[in-house]
C-alpha atoms as a printed R data frame, in Angstrom:
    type eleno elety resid chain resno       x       y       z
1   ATOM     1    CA   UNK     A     1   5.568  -2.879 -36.066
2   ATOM     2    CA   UNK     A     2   5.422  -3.403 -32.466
3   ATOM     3    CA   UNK     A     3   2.897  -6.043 -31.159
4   ATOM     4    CA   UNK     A     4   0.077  -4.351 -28.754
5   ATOM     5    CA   UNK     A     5   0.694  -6.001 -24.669
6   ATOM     6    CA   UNK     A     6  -2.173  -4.391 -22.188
7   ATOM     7    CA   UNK     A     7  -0.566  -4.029 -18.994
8   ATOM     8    CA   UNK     A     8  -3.359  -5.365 -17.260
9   ATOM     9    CA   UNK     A     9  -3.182  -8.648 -18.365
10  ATOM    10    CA   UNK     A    10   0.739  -8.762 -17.686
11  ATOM    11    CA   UNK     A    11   0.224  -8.002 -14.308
12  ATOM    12    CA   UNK     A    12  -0.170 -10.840 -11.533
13  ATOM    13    CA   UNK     A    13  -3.831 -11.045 -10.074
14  ATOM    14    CA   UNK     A    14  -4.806 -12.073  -6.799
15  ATOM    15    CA   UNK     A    15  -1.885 -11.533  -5.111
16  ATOM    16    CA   UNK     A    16  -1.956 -10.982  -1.350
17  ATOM    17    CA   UNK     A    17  -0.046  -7.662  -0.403
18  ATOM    18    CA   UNK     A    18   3.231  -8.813   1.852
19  ATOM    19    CA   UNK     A    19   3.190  -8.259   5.029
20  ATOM    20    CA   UNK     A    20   6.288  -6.406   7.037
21  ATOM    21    CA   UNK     A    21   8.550  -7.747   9.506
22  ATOM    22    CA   UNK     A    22   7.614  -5.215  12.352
23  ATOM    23    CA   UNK     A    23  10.230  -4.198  15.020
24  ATOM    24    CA   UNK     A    24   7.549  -3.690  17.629
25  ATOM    25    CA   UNK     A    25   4.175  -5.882  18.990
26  ATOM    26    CA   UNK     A    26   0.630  -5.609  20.552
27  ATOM    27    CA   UNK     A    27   1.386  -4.605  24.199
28  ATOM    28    CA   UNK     A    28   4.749  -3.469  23.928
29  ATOM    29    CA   UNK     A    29   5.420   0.435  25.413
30  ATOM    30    CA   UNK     A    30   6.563   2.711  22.448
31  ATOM    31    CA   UNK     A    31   7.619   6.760  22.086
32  ATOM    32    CA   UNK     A    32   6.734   8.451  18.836
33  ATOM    33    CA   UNK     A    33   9.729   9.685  17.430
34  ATOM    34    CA   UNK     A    34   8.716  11.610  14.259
35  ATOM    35    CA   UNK     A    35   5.078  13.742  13.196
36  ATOM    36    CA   UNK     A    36   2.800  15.220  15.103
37  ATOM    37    CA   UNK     A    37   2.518  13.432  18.558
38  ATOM    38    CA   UNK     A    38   6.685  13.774  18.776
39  ATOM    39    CA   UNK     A    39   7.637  12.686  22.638
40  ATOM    40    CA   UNK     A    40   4.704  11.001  23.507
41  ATOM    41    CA   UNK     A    41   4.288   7.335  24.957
42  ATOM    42    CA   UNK     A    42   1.877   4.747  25.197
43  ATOM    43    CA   UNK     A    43   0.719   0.902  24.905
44  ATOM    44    CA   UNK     A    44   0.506  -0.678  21.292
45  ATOM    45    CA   UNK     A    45  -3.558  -1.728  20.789
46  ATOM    46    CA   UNK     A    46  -3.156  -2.971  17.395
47  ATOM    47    CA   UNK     A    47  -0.871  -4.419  14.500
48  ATOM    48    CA   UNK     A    48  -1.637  -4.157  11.059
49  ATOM    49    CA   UNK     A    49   1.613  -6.000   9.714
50  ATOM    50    CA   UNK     A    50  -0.157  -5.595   6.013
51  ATOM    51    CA   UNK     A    51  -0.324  -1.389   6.001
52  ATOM    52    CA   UNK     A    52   2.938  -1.471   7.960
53  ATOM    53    CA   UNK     A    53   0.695   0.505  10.847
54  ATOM    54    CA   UNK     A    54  -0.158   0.434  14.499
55  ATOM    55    CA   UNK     A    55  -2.438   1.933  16.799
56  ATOM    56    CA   UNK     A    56  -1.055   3.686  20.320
57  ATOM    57    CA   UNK     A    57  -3.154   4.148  22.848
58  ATOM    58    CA   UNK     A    58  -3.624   7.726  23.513
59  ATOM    59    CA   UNK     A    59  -1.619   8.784  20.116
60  ATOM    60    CA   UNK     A    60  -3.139  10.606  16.929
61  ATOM    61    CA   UNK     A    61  -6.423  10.603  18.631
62  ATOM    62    CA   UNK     A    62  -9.270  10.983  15.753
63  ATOM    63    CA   UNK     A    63 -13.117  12.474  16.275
64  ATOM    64    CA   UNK     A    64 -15.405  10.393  14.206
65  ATOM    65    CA   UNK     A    65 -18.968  11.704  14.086
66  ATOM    66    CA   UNK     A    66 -21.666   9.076  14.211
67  ATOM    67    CA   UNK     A    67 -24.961   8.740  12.981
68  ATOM    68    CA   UNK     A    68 -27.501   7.166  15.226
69  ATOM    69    CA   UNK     A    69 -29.086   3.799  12.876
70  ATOM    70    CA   UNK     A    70 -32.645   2.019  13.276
71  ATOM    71    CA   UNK     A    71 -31.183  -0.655  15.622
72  ATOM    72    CA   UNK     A    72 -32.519  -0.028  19.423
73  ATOM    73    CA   UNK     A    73 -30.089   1.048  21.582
74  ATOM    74    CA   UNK     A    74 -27.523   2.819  18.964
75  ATOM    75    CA   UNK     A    75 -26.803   6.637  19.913
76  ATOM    76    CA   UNK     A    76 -25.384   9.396  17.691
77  ATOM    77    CA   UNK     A    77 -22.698  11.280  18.326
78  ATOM    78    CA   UNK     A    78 -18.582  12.160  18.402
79  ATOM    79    CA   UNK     A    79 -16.883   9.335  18.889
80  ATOM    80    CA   UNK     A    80 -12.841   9.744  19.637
81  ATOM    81    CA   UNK     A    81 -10.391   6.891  19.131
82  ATOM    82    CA   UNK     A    82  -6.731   6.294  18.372
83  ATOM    83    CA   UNK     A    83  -5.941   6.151  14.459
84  ATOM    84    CA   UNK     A    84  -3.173   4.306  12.815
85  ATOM    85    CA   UNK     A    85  -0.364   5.679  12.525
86  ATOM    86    CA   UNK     A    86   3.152   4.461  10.671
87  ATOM    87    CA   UNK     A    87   5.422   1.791  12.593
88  ATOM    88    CA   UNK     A    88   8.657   3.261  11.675
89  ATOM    89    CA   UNK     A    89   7.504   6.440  13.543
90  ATOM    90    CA   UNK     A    90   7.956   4.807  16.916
91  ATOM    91    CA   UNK     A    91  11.025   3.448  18.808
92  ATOM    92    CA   UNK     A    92  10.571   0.256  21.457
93  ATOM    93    CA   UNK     A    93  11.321   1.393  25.059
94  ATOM    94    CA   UNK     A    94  14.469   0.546  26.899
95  ATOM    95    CA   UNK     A    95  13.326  -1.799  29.713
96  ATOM    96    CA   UNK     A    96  16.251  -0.808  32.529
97  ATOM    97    CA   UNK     A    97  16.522   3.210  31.505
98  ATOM    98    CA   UNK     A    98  13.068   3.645  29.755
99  ATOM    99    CA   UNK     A    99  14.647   5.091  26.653
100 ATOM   100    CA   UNK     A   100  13.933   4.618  23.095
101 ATOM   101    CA   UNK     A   101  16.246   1.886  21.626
102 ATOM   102    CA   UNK     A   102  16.640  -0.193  18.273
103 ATOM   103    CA   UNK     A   103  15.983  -3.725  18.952
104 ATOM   104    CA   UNK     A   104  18.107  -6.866  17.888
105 ATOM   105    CA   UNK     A   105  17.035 -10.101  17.625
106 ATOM   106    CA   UNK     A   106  18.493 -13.340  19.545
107 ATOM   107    CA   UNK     A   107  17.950 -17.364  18.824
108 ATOM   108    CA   UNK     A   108  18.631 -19.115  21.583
109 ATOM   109    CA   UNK     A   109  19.409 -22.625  21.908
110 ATOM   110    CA   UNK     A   110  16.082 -23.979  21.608
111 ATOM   111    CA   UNK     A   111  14.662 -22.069  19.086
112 ATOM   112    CA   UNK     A   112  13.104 -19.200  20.710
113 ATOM   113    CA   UNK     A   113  13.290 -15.977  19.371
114 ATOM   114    CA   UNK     A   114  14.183 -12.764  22.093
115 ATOM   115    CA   UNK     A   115  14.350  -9.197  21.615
116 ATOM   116    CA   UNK     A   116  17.544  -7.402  22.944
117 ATOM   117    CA   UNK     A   117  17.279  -3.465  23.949
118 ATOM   118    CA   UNK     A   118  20.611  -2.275  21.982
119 ATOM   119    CA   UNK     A   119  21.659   0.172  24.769
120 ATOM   120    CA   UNK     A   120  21.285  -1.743  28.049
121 ATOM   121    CA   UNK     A   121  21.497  -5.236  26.677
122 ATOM   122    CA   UNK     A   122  18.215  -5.801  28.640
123 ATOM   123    CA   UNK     A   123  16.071  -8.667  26.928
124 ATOM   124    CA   UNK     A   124  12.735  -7.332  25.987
125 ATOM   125    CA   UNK     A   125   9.840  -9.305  27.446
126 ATOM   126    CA   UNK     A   126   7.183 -10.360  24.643
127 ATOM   127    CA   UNK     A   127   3.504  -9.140  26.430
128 ATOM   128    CA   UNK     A   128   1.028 -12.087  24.967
């Protein structure tokens, strides 16, 4: 007879969820290439490396209805804002053509890390 093993216990606890290696940051210019908002472009807000997500500015645009609470000065109302949406949904602009390009990745001598646009060659400036 077969001993009983709870899967619960086998399982590790605690762990922190890994986070991706995204092809894209905060401030860089993106297309969507794939869903609902196909073709459009816009300025990356936000980075959630965990969910694998990112927020667009002016992309998948969300109503969120709001409920005015006891503290002075807090109005109700719709409130629209830019949802997450899925990184591999977007490509990185081009920086000479303004294309969407896959993106490479460069050491140079010192250490730093740079972004290379793979059909212009065109390093991609970091926006900090």
């Amino acid at each position: 007879m077969r001993t009983l093993v709870y899967r619960k216990s086998r399982r590790q606890r605690g762990r922190e969820p890994e986070r991706h290696k995204l092809h894209v940051a905060k401030g860089d210019t993106v297309r969507v290439i794939r869903g609902e908002h196909r073709g459009k472009e816009g300025k990356i807000l936000r980075v959630h490396p965990k969910q694998f997500r990112i927020v667009v500015e002016g992309v998948n645009i969300v109503k969120k209805h709001k409920r005015a609470t006891g503290a002075p000065g807090s109005e109700s109302g719709i409130i629209e804002f830019p949802a997450l949406i899925a990184a591999s949904n977007v490509m990185l602009l081009d920086p000479k053509s303004g294309e969407p390009t896959r993106v490479r990745r460069r050491r140079d001598k010192d250490g730093t890390v740079e972004r290379i646009a793979i059909k212009s060659g065109q390093p991609i400036p970091r926006v900090r």
